[in-house]
C-alpha positions as CSV (number, residue, x, y, z in Angstrom):
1,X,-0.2,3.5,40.1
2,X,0.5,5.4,37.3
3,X,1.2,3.4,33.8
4,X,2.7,5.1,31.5
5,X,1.7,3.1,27.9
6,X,-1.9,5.2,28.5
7,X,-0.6,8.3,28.8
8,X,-2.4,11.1,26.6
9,X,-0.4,10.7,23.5
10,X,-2.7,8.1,22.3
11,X,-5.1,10.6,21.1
12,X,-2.2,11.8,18.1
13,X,-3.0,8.7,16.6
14,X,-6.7,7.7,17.4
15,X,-8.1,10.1,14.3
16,X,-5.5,8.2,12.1
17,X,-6.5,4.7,13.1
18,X,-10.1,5.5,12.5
19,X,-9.4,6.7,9.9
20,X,-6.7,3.7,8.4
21,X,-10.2,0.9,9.9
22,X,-12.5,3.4,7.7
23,X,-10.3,3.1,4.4
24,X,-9.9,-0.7,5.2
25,X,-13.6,-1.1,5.0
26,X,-14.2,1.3,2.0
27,X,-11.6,-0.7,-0.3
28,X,-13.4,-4.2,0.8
29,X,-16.8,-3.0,0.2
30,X,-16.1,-1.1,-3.7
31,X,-14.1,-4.1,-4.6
32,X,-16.6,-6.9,-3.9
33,X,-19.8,-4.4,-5.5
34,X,-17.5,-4.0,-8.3
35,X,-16.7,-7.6,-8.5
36,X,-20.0,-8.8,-9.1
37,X,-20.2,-6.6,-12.2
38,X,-18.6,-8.5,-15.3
39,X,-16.9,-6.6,-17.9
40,X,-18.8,-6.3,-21.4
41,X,-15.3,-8.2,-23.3
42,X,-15.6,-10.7,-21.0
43,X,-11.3,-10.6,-20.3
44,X,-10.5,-12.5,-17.3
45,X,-7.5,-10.1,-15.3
46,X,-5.0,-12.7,-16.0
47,X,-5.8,-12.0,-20.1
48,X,-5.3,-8.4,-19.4
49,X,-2.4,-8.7,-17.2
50,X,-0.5,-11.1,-19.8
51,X,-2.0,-8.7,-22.8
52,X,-0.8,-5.3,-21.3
53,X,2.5,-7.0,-20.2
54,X,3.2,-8.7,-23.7
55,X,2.3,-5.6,-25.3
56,X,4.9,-3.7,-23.5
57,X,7.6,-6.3,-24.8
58,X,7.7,-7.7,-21.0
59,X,7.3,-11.1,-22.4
60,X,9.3,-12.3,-19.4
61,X,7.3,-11.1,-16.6
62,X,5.2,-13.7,-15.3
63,X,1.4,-13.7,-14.5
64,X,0.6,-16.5,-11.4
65,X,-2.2,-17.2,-9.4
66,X,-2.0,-16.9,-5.6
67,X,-3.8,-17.4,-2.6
68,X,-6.0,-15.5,-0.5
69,X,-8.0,-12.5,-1.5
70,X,-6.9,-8.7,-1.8
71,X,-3.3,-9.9,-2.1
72,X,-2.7,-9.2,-5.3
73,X,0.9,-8.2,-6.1
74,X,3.9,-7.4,-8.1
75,X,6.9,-8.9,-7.0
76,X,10.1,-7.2,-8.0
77,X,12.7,-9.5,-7.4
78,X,11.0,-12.2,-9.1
79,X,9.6,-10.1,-11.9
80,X,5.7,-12.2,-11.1
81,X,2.3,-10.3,-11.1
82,X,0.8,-12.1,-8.6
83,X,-3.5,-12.3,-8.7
84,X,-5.6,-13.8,-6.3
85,X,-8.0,-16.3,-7.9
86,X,-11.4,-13.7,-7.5
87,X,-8.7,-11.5,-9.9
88,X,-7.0,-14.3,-11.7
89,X,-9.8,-15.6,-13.0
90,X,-12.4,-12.8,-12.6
91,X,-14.2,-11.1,-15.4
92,X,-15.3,-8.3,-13.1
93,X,-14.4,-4.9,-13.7
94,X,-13.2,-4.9,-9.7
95,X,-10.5,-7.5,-11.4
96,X,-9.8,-5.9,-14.3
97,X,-8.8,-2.6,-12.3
98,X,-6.7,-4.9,-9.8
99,X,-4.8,-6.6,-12.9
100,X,-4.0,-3.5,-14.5
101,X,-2.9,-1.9,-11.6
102,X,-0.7,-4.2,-10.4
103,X,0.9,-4.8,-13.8
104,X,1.7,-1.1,-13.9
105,X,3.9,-2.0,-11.0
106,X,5.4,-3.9,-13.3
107,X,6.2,-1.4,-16.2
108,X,7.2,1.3,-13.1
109,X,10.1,-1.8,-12.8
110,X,10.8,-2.3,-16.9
111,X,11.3,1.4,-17.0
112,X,13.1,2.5,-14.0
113,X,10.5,4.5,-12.5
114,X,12.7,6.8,-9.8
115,X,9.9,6.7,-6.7
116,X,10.2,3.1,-7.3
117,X,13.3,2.8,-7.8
118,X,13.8,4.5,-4.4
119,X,11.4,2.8,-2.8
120,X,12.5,-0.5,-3.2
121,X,15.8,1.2,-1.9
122,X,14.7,2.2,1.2
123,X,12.3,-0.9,1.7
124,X,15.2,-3.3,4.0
125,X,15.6,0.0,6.5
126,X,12.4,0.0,6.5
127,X,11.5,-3.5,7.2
128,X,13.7,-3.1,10.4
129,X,11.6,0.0,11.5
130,X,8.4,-1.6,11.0
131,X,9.4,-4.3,13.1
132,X,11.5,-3.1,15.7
133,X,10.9,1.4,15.9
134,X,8.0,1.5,17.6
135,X,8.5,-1.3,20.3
136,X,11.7,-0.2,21.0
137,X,10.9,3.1,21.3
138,X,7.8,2.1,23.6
139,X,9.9,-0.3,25.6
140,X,12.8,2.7,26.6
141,X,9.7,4.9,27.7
142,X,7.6,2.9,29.8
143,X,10.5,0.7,31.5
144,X,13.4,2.9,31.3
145,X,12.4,6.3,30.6
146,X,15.5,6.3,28.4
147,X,15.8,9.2,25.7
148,X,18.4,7.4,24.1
149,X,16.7,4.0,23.7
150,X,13.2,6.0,22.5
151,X,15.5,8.3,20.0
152,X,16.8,5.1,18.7
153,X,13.1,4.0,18.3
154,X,12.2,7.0,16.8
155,X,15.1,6.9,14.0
156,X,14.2,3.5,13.2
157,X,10.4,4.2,12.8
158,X,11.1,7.1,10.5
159,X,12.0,4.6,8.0
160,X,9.0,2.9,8.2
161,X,7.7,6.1,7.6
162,X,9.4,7.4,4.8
163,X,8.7,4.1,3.1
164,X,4.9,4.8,3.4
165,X,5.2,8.0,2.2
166,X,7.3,6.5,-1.0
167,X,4.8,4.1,-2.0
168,X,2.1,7.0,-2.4
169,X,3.6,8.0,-5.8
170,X,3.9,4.8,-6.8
171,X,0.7,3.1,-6.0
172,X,-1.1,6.6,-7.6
173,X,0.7,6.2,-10.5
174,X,0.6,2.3,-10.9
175,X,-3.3,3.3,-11.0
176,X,-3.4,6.4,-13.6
177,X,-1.3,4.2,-15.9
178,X,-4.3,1.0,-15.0
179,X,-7.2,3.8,-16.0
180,X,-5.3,5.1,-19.7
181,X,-4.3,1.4,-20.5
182,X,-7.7,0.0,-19.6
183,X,-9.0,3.3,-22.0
184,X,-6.2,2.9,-24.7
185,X,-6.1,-0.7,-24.8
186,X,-10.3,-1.6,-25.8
187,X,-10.1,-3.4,-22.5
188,X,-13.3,-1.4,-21.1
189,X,-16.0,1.3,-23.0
190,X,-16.3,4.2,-21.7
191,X,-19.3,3.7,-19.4
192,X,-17.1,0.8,-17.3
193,X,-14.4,3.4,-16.3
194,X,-16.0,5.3,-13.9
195,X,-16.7,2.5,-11.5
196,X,-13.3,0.9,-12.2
197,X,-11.6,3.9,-10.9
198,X,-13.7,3.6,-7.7
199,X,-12.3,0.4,-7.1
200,X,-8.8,2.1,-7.8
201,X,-9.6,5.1,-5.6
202,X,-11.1,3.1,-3.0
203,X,-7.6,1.2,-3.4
204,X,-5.3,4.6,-2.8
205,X,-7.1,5.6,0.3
206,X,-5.9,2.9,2.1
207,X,-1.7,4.2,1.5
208,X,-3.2,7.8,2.4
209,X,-4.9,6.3,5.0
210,X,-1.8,3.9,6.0
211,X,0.9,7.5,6.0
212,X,-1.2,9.3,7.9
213,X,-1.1,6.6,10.8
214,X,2.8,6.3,10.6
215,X,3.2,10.2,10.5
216,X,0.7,10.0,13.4
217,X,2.7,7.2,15.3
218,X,5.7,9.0,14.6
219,X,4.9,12.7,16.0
220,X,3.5,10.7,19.0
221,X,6.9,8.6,19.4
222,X,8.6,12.7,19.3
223,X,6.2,13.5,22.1
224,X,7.5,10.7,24.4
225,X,11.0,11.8,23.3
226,X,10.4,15.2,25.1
227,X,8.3,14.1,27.8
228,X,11.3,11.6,28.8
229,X,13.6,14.2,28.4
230,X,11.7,16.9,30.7
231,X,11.7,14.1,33.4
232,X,16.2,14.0,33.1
């Protein structure tokens, strides 16, 4: 019997998942080296994070603790800089980095930073093709062979997809604005930037990693398109 959900479009996406479970480990392991490695000011992130926001005049923009680790955050809507504890409270300069990159998000916010702007836009679409594109488009192929019902997949995962490639910009420049603050500021000497950035860099590769396995998922999502329209 012949099942269609194995057919040979899998390979489109196989590079790009090895490559997203590659970036996944490469962020995990720079952060926690870099976290054991206090900064010479001895700033906790939170400090930073308050000092960078106050400094900006964002007295309003709240700094808050939250669970879990990695998921650190800026919430737009609510106008928080979220920090996991090991960022919160760390003095490392793994935290530092993650503090100031996450309150850039916040001054991309104060000062209507277009890709944000359009980002956040885009982000409810989005949310409904994240969720519902790729089943959908699955489901039409394998159980219907339906063009219509994969095209309407497809469509739907494209936002997805144009949301991951909007946050690029956005998370690269949250983290050049992290690296001159962190310089401007006295937050870090010179010799503690280097390995900061890592931690950044290590950071970005995960979005790279993240768009190419949408625009992978996507192109294969085409090529069941045209094989269910070959079979009409």
């Amino acid at each position: 019997m012949y099942y269609p959900i194995y057919d040979s479009t899998w390979i489109i996406v196989l590079p790009a998942i090895i490559l997203v479970m590659w970036a996944q480990y490469k962020v995990k392991s720079t952060f926690y080296q870099y976290l054991q490695v206090p900064n010479r000011r001895g700033y906790t992130g939170a400090q930073v994070a308050r000092d960078i926001l106050d400094r900006a005049g964002l007295h309003h923009v709240r700094v808050e603790r939250i669970s879990g680790e990695l998921t650190d955050h800026y919430d737009p809507r609510s106008e928080v800089v979220r920090l996991s504890p090991q960022v919160y409270d760390g003095c490392s300069l793994a935290s530092l980095g993650v503090a100031a990159h996450e309150t850039g998000h916040a001054l991309q916010h104060a000062e209507n930073y277009v890709p944000l702007g359009f980002r956040n836009a885009i982000f409810p679409i989005a949310n409904i093709g994240s969720r519902w594109g790729l089943p959908l488009a699955l489901f039409g192929f394998i159980f219907f062979r339906s063009p219509d019902i994969i095209l309407l997949g497809v469509l739907l995962y494209a936002g997805a997809v144009l949301f991951q490639i909007a946050t690029l910009p956005v998370e690269f420049n949250a983290s050049s604005r992290a690296m001159a603050i962190l310089e401007s500021g006295g937050y870090l000497s010179q010799d503690e930037l280097k390995p900061t950035r890592k931690v950044l860099n290590a950071a970005a590769l995960t979005y790279v990693a993240a768009a190419l396995a949408a625009i992978a998922q996507l192109i294969r999502l085409l090529a069941l398109f045209g094989m269910s329209r070959r079979e009409e």
